[in-house]
C-alpha positions as CSV (number, residue, x, y, z in Angstrom):
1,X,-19.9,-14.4,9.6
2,X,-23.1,-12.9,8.0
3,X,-22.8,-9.6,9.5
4,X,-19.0,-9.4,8.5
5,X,-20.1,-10.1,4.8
6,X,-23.0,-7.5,4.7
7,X,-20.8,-4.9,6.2
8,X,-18.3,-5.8,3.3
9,X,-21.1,-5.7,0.6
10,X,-22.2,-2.0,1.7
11,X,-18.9,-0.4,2.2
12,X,-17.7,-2.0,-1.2
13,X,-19.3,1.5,-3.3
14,X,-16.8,3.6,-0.3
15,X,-14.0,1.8,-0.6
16,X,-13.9,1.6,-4.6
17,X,-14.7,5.3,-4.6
18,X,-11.7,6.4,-2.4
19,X,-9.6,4.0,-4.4
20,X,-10.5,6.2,-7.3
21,X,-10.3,9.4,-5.6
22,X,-6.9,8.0,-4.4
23,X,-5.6,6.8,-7.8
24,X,-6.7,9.8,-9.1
25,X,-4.4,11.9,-6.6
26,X,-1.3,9.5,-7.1
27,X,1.2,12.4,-7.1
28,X,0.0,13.7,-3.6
29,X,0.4,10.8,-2.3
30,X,4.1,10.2,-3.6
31,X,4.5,13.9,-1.7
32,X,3.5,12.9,1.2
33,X,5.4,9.5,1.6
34,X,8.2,11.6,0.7
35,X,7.4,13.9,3.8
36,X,7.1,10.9,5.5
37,X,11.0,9.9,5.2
38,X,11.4,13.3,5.7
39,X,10.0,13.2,8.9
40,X,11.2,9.5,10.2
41,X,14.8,11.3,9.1
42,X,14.4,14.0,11.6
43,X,12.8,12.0,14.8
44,X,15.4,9.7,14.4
45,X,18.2,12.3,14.3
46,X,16.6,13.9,17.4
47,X,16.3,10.7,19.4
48,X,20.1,9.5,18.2
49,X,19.0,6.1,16.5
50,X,17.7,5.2,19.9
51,X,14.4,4.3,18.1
52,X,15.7,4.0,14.6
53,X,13.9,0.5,14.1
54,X,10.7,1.2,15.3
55,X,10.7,4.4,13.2
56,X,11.9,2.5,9.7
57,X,9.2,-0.2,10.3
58,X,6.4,2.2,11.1
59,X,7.1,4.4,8.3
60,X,7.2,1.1,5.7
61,X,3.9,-0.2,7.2
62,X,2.3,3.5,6.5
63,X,3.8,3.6,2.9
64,X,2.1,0.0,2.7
65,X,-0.9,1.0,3.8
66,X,-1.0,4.0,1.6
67,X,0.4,1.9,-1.7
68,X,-2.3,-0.8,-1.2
69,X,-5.2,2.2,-0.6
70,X,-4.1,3.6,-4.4
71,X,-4.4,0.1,-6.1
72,X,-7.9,-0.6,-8.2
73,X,-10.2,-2.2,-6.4
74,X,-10.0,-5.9,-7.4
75,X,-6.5,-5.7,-7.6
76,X,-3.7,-6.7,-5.4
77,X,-0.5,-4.6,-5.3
78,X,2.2,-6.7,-8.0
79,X,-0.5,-8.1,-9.7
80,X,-0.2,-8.0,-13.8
81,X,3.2,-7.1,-13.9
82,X,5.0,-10.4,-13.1
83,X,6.1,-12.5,-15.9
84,X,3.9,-15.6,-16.6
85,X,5.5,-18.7,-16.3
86,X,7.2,-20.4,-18.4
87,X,5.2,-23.7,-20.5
88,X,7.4,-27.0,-19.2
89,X,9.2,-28.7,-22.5
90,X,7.2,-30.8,-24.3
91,X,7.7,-34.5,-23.1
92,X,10.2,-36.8,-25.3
Protein backbone atom coordinates (compact mmCIF):
# COMPACT_ATOMS: atom_id res chain seq x y z
CA UNK A 1 0.00 0.00 0.00
CA UNK A 2 3.14 2.27 0.27
CA UNK A 3 3.75 2.44 -3.31
CA UNK A 4 -0.06 3.25 -3.95
CA UNK A 5 0.30 6.23 -1.39
CA UNK A 6 3.57 7.68 -2.87
CA UNK A 7 2.25 7.49 -6.32
CA UNK A 8 -0.80 9.56 -4.84
CA UNK A 9 1.47 12.07 -3.03
CA UNK A 10 3.45 12.94 -6.35
CA UNK A 11 0.70 13.11 -8.86
CA UNK A 12 -1.33 15.28 -6.26
CA UNK A 13 0.50 18.81 -7.84
CA UNK A 14 -1.02 17.14 -11.67
CA UNK A 15 -4.15 16.40 -10.64
CA UNK A 16 -4.91 19.85 -8.70
CA UNK A 17 -3.30 21.66 -11.64
CA UNK A 18 -5.63 20.13 -14.34
CA UNK A 19 -8.47 20.58 -11.98
CA UNK A 20 -7.61 24.26 -12.30
CA UNK A 21 -6.88 24.24 -15.83
CA UNK A 22 -10.34 22.45 -16.04
CA UNK A 23 -12.29 24.74 -13.79
CA UNK A 24 -10.83 27.38 -15.51
CA UNK A 25 -12.26 26.10 -18.98
CA UNK A 26 -15.87 25.26 -17.46
CA UNK A 27 -17.66 26.54 -20.59
CA UNK A 28 -15.66 24.17 -23.01
CA UNK A 29 -16.48 21.61 -21.14
CA UNK A 30 -20.34 22.23 -21.01
CA UNK A 31 -19.74 22.42 -25.17
CA UNK A 32 -18.50 19.40 -25.35
CA UNK A 33 -20.93 17.31 -23.10
CA UNK A 34 -23.42 19.01 -25.25
CA UNK A 35 -21.64 17.46 -28.34
CA UNK A 36 -21.67 14.50 -26.54
CA UNK A 37 -25.72 14.13 -26.52
CA UNK A 38 -25.32 15.33 -29.74
CA UNK A 39 -23.53 12.46 -30.78
CA UNK A 40 -25.23 9.54 -28.53
CA UNK A 41 -28.53 11.20 -30.42
CA UNK A 42 -27.14 10.35 -33.82
CA UNK A 43 -25.49 6.63 -33.10
CA UNK A 44 -28.59 5.76 -31.68
CA UNK A 45 -30.82 6.97 -34.50
CA UNK A 46 -28.40 5.11 -36.93
CA UNK A 47 -28.46 1.80 -35.00
CA UNK A 48 -32.54 2.16 -34.41
CA UNK A 49 -32.46 2.06 -30.41
CA UNK A 50 -30.87 -1.28 -30.86
CA UNK A 51 -28.07 0.04 -28.46
CA UNK A 52 -29.97 2.87 -26.89
CA UNK A 53 -29.01 1.70 -23.21
CA UNK A 54 -25.60 1.07 -23.58
CA UNK A 55 -25.31 4.46 -25.37
CA UNK A 56 -27.33 6.59 -22.44
CA UNK A 57 -25.24 4.85 -19.78
CA UNK A 58 -21.88 5.44 -21.48
CA UNK A 59 -22.53 8.91 -22.28
CA UNK A 60 -23.70 9.62 -18.29
CA UNK A 61 -20.58 7.82 -16.98
CA UNK A 62 -18.33 10.28 -19.49
CA UNK A 63 -20.42 13.44 -18.23
CA UNK A 64 -19.48 11.98 -14.64
CA UNK A 65 -16.26 11.55 -15.28
CA UNK A 66 -15.92 15.00 -16.78
CA UNK A 67 -18.16 16.80 -13.91
CA UNK A 68 -16.01 15.21 -11.12
CA UNK A 69 -12.51 16.26 -13.20
CA UNK A 70 -13.91 20.16 -12.95
CA UNK A 71 -14.62 20.04 -9.17
CA UNK A 72 -11.63 21.63 -6.66
CA UNK A 73 -9.50 19.43 -5.51
CA UNK A 74 -10.58 18.46 -1.97
CA UNK A 75 -13.94 18.62 -2.94
CA UNK A 76 -16.52 16.12 -3.81
CA UNK A 77 -19.19 16.86 -6.43
CA UNK A 78 -22.58 18.11 -4.10
CA UNK A 79 -20.55 19.02 -1.45
CA UNK A 80 -21.45 22.66 0.22
CA UNK A 81 -24.63 23.05 -1.36
CA UNK A 82 -26.93 20.74 0.64
CA UNK A 83 -28.77 22.12 3.43
CA UNK A 84 -27.48 21.34 7.00
CA UNK A 85 -29.57 19.55 9.07
CA UNK A 86 -31.88 20.45 11.10
CA UNK A 87 -30.94 20.82 15.34
CA UNK A 88 -33.46 18.01 17.02
CA UNK A 89 -36.14 19.93 19.51
CA UNK A 90 -34.83 20.63 22.63
CA UNK A 91 -35.92 17.83 25.10
CA UNK A 92 -39.11 18.48 27.47
Amino acid sequence: MHLLDTLKAKLAPAKEKAADLAHHHEDKIDKLEHGLDKVAQVVDEKTKGKYSEKIHAGTDKAKGAMDRFTQKSGTEPGEGTATPPEAPPPAS
